[in-house]
C-alpha positions as CSV (number, residue, x, y, z in Angstrom):
1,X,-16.0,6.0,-25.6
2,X,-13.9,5.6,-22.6
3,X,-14.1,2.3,-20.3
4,X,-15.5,3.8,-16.7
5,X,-16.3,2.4,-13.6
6,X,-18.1,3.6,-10.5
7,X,-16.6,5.3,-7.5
8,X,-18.2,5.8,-4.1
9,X,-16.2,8.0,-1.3
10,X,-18.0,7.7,2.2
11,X,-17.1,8.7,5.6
12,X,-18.5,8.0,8.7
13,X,-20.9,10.9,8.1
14,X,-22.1,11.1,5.0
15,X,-21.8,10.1,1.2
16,X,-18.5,12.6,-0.1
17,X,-18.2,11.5,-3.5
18,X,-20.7,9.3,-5.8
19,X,-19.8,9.0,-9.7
20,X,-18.5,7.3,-13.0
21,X,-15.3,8.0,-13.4
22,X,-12.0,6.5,-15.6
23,X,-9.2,6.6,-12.8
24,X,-8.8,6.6,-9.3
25,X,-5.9,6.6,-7.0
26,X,-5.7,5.6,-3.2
27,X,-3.3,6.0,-0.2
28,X,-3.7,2.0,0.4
29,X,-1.2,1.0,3.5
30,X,1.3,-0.9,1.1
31,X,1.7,1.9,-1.4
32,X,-0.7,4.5,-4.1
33,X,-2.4,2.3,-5.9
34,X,-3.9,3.1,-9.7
35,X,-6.9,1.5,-10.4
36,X,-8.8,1.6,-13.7
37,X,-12.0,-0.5,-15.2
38,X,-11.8,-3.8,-15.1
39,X,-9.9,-4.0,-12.1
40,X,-9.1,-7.3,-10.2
41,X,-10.9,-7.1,-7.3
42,X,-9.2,-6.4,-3.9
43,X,-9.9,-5.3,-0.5
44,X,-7.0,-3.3,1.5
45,X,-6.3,-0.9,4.5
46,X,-6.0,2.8,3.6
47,X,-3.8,5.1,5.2
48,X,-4.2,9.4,5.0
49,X,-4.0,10.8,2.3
50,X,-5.0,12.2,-0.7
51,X,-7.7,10.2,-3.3
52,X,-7.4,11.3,-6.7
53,X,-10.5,10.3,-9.3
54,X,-10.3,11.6,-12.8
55,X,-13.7,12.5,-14.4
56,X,-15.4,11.7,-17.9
57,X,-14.6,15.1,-18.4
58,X,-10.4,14.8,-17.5
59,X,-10.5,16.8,-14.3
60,X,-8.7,15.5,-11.4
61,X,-10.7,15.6,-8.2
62,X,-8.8,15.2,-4.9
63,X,-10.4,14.2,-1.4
64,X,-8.6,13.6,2.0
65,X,-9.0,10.4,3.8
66,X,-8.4,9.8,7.5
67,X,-7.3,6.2,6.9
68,X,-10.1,3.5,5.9
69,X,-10.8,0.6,3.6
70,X,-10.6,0.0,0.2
71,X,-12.5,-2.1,-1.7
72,X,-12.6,-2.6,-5.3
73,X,-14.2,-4.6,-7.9
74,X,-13.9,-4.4,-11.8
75,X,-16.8,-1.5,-11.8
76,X,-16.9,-0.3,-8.5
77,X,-14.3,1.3,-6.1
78,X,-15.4,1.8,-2.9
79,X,-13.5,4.0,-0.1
80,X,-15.0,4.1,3.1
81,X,-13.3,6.4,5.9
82,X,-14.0,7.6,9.1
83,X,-13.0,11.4,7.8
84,X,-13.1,12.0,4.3
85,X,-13.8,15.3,2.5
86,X,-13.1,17.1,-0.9
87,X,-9.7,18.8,-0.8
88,X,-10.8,22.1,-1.8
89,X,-13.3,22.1,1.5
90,X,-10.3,21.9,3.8
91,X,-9.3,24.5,6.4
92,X,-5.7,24.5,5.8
93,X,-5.0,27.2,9.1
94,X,-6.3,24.6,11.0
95,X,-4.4,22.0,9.6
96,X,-1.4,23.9,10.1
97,X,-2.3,24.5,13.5
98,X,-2.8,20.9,14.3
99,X,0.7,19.5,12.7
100,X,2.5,22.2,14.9
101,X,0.9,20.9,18.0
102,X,1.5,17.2,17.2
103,X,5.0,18.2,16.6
104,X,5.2,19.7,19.9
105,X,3.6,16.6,21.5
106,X,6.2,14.6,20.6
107,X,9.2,16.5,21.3
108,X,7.7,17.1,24.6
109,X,7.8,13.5,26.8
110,X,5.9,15.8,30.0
111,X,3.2,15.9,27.2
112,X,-0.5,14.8,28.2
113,X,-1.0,13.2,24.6
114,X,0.8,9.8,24.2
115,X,3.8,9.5,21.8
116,X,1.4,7.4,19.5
117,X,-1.6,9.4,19.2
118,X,1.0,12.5,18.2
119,X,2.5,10.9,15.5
120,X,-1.3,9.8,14.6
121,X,-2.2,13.5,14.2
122,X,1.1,14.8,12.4
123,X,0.3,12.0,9.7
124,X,-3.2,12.9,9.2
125,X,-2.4,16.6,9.2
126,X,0.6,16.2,6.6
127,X,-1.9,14.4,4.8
128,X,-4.3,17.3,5.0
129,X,-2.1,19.8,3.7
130,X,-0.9,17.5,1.2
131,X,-4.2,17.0,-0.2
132,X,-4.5,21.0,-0.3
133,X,-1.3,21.2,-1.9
134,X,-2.2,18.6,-5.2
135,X,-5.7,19.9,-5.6
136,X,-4.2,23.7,-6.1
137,X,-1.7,22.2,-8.9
């Protein structure tokens, strides 16, 4: 029997994602990082992107998270996020639609949305549609 450990994905909202699982991988701010059973323990920033968890089973899950915090122990992860949801549950027009318009911010200095906040946007839409993009694989 495989070593597992416990994985909880929470957003501001609700409970995302509650299960035993044997991998998980995180958008953390200084890299992805792997984590397995019997982890060290760590607590770390998240940035947007895609969180990966491989079941019992062998199925790769994917989620989207807005950013957040990351805290593991050797048979817990925990991810907690202001926005988090399952890949598949993503409205990828309106992702689209989103990057284009940060994009346009930014070229644009008239703009009414800051510099800042439109290269906020345009990294948590990329992220979006990343996340789309590796749960289709």
């Amino acid at each position: 029997m495989a070593m597992t450990m416990h994985v909880d994905i929470v957003s501001a909202e609700n409970e995302i994602y509650s299960d035993t699982v044997v991998e998980c991988y995180a958008p953390a701010e200084m890299g992805e990082v792997g984590i397995h059973p019997r982890h060290t323990p760590m607590l770390t920033k998240l940035k947007p992107g895609d969180v990966r968890v491989v079941t019992q089973e062998g199925e790769t899950l994917h989620f989207f998270v807005s950013g957040g915090i990351l805290e593991v122990q050797p048979h817990v992860v925990t991810i907690l996020s202001d926005t988090a949801m399952r890949a598949a549950d993503i409205d990828e027009a309106a992702a689209l639609e989103v990057k284009a318009r940060a994009e346009a911010a930014m070229k644009e200095h008239s703009s009414e949305m800051d510099y800042a906040r439109a290269k906020a946007e345009l990294a948590e839409a990329a992220a979006m549609i990343e996340s789309i993009k590796k749960a289709r694989k």
